[in-house]
C-alpha positions in Angstrom: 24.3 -83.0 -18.9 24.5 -85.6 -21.7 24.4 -88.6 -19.7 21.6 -87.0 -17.4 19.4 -86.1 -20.4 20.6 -87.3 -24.0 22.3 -90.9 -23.3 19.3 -91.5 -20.9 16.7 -94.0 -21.9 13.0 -92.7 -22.3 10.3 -94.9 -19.8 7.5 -96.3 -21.9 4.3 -94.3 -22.5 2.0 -96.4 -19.9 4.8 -95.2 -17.2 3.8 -91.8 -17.3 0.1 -92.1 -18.9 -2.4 -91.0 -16.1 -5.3 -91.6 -18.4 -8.4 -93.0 -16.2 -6.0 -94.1 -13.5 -8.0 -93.8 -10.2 -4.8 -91.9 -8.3 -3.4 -89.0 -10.2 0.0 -87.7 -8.8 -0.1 -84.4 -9.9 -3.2 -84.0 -8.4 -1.8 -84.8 -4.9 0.7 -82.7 -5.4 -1.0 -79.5 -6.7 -2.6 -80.0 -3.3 0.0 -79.9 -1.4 1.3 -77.2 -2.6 -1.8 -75.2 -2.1 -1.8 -75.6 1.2 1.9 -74.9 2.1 0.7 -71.5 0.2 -2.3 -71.1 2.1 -0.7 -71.7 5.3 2.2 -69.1 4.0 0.2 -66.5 3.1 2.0 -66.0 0.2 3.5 -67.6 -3.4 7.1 -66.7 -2.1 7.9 -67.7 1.2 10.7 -67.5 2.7 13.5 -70.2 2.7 13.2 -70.7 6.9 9.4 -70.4 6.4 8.9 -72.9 3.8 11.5 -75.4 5.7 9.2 -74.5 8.6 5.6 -75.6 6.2 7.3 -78.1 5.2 7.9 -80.0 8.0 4.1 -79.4 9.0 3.2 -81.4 5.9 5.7 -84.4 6.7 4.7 -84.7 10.2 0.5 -84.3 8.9 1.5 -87.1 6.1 2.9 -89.2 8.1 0.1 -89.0 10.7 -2.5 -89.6 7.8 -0.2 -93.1 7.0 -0.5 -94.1 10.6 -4.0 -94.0 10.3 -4.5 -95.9 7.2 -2.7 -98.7 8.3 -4.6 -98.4 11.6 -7.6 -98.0 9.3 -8.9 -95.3 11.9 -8.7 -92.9 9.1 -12.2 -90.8 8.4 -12.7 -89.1 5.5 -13.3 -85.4 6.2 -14.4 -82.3 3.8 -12.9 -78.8 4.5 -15.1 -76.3 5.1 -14.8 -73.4 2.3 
């Protein structure tokens, strides 16, 4: 625990500063995560499920990577 978190060395502020920064991490994530509940059904899925969701994701992000670099990719809107 000490050399993980008290001998470590803290990154600079403008590492981890998303101020006005076109891409926002958190952002991408929060999505994510939204949709692997949505698709569950549920906050708590199951360990077997969420490996399951999981896996989805991967397989849709790396689909969406193929396209970029193809540049094929369209933006789309979901419907609500």
């Amino acid at each position: 625990m000490r050399k993980q978190w008290m001998d470590s060395t803290m990154p600079d502020v403008q590492e981890w500063v998303v101020f006005k920064q076109s891409v926002r991490m958190d952002n991408d994530t929060d999505g994510c995560h939204r949709d692997i509940k949505r698709r569950a059904g549920t906050c708590h899925p199951g360990l077997c499920l969420l490996i399951h969701l999981m896996k989805v994701w991967a397989d849709f992000v790396h689909l969406q990577v193929q396209h970029v670099s193809y540049k094929t990719l369209k933006r789309y809107h979901r419907k609500m």
